[in-house]
Backbone bond lengths (Angstrom), bond angles and torsions (degrees), N, CA, C in turn:
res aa  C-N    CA-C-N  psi(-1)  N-CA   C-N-CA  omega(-1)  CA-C   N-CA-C  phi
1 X - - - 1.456 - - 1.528 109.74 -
2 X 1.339 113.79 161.45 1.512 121.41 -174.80 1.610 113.17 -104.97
3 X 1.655 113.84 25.84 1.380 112.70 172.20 1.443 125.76 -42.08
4 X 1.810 109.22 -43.03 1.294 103.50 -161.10 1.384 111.57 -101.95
5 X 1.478 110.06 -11.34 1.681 109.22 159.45 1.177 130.47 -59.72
6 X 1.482 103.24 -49.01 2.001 121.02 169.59 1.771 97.44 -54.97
7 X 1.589 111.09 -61.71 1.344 83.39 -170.25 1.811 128.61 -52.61
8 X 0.937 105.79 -37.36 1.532 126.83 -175.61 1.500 105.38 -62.59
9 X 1.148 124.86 -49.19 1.572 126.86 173.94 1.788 94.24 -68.33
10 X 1.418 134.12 -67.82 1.360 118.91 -168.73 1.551 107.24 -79.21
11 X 1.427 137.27 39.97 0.895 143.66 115.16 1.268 116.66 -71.65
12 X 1.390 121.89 -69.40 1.660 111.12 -174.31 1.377 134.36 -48.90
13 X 1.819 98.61 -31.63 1.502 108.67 177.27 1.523 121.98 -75.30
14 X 1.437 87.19 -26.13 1.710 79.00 -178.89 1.559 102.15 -101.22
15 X 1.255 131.84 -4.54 1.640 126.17 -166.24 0.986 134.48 65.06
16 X 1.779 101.65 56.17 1.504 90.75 -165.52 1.068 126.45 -127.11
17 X 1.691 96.35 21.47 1.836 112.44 152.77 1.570 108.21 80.49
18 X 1.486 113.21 -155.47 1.487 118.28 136.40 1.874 141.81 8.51
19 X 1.130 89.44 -40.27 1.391 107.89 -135.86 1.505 88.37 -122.34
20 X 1.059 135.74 -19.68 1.334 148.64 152.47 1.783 122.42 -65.31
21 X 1.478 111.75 -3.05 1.329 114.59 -166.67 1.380 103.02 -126.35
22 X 1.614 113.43 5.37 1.530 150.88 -179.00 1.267 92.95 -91.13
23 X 0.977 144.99 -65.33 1.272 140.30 -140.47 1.643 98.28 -90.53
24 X 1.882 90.31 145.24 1.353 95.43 176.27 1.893 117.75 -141.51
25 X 1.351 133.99 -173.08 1.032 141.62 151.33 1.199 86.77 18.59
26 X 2.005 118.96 -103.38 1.182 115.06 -113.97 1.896 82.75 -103.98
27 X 1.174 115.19 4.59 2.117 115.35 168.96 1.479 100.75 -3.20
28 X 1.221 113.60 117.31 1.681 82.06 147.03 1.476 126.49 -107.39
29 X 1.249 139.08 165.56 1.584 128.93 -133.54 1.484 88.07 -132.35
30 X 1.475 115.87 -97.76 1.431 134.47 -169.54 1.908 96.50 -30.92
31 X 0.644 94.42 119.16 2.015 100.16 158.93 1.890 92.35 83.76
32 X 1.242 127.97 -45.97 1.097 110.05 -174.82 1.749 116.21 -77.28
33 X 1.707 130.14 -47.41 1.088 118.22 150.96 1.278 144.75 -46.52
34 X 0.869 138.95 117.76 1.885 135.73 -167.03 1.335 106.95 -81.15
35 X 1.349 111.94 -29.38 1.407 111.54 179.21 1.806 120.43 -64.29
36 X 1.194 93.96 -18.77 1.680 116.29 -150.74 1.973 102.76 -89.40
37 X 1.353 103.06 40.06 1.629 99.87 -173.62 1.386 113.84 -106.41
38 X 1.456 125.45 166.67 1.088 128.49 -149.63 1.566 124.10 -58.89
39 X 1.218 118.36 8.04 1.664 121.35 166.70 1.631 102.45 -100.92
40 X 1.506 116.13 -29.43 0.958 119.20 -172.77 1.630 112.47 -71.54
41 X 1.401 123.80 -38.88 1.677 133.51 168.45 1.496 106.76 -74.59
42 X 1.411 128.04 -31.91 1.604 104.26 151.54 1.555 133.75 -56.20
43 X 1.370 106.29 -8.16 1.822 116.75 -154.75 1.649 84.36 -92.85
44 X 1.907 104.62 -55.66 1.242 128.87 -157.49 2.055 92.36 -49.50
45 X 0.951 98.18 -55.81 1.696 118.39 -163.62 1.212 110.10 -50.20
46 X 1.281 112.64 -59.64 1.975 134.42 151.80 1.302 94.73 -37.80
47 X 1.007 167.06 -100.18 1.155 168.97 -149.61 1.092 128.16 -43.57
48 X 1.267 120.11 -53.62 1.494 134.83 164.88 1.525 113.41 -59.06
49 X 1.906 97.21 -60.94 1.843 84.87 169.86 1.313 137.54 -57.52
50 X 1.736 118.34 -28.35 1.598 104.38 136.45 1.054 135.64 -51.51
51 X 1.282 145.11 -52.57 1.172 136.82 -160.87 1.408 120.34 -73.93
52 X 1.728 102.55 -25.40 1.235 90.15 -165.70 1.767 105.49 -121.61
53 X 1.426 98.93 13.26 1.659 108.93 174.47 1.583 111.23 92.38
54 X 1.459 133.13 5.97 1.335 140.06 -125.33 1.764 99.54 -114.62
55 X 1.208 135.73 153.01 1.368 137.63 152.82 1.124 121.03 -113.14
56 X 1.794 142.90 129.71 0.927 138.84 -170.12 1.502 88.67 -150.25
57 X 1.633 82.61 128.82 1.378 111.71 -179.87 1.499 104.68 -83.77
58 X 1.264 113.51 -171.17 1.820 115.06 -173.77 1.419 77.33 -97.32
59 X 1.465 141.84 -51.65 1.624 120.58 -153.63 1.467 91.23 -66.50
60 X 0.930 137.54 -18.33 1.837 131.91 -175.82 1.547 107.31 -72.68
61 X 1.316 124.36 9.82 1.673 122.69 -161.96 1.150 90.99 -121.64
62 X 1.097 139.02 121.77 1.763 153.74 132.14 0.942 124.05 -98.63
63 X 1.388 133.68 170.00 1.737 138.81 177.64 1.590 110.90 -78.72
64 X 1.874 110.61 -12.22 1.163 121.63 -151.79 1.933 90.34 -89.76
65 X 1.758 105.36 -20.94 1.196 99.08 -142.18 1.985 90.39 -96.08
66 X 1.286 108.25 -12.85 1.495 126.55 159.88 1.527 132.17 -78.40
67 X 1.471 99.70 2.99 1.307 109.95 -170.06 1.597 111.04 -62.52
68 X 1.291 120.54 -65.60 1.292 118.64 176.83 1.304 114.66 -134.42
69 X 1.390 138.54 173.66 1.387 139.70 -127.49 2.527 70.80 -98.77
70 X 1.051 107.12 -49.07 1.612 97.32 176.70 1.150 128.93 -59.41
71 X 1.808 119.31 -22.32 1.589 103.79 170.05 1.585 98.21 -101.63
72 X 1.111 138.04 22.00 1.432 127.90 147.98 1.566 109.28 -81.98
73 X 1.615 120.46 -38.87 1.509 92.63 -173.35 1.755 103.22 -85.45
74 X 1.452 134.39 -21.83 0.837 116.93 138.84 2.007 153.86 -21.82
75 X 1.057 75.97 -42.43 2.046 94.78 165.01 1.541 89.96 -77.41
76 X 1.350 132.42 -65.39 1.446 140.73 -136.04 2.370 91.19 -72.19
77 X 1.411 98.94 -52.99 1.230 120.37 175.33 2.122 100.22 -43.32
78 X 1.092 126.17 -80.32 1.441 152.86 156.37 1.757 112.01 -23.68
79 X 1.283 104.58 -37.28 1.006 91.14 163.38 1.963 120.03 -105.33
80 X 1.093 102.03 -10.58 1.301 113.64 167.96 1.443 110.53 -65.45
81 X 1.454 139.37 -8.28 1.186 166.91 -146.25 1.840 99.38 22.16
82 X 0.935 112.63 44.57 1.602 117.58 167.49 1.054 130.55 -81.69
């Protein structure tokens, strides 16, 4: 699974230090991070599709898919077709 890459990239993107090495599995992200707002999930998105070779369309974006730091590397995993 791609838990500790996602975390490590949405640590860097959003800056969140410390406090980024806190977060786990079930984190929840969307609404609970402040950092995590809508310029910030375009940055996040850019990021991932570099890093991890990936394309994500806008219909591929839900609130469901921000839910917690596990169904993002899940999406990230899914779309990696792994």
């Amino acid at each position: 699974m791609y838990l500790n890459e996602v975390r490590n990239i949405l640590t860097d993107v959003l800056n969140l230090g410390a406090a980024g090495n806190a977060l786990t599995e079930d984190s929840p992200l969307l609404g609970s991070l402040p950092e995590l707002d809508s310029m910030a999930v375009v940055s996040l998105i850019g990021a991932l599709e570099d890093h991890f070779g990936i394309m994500v369309d806008d219909d591929d974006i839900s609130a469901s898919t921000f839910a917690t730091l596990g169904s993002l590397a899940a999406f990230v995993q899914e779309k990696r077709g792994a």
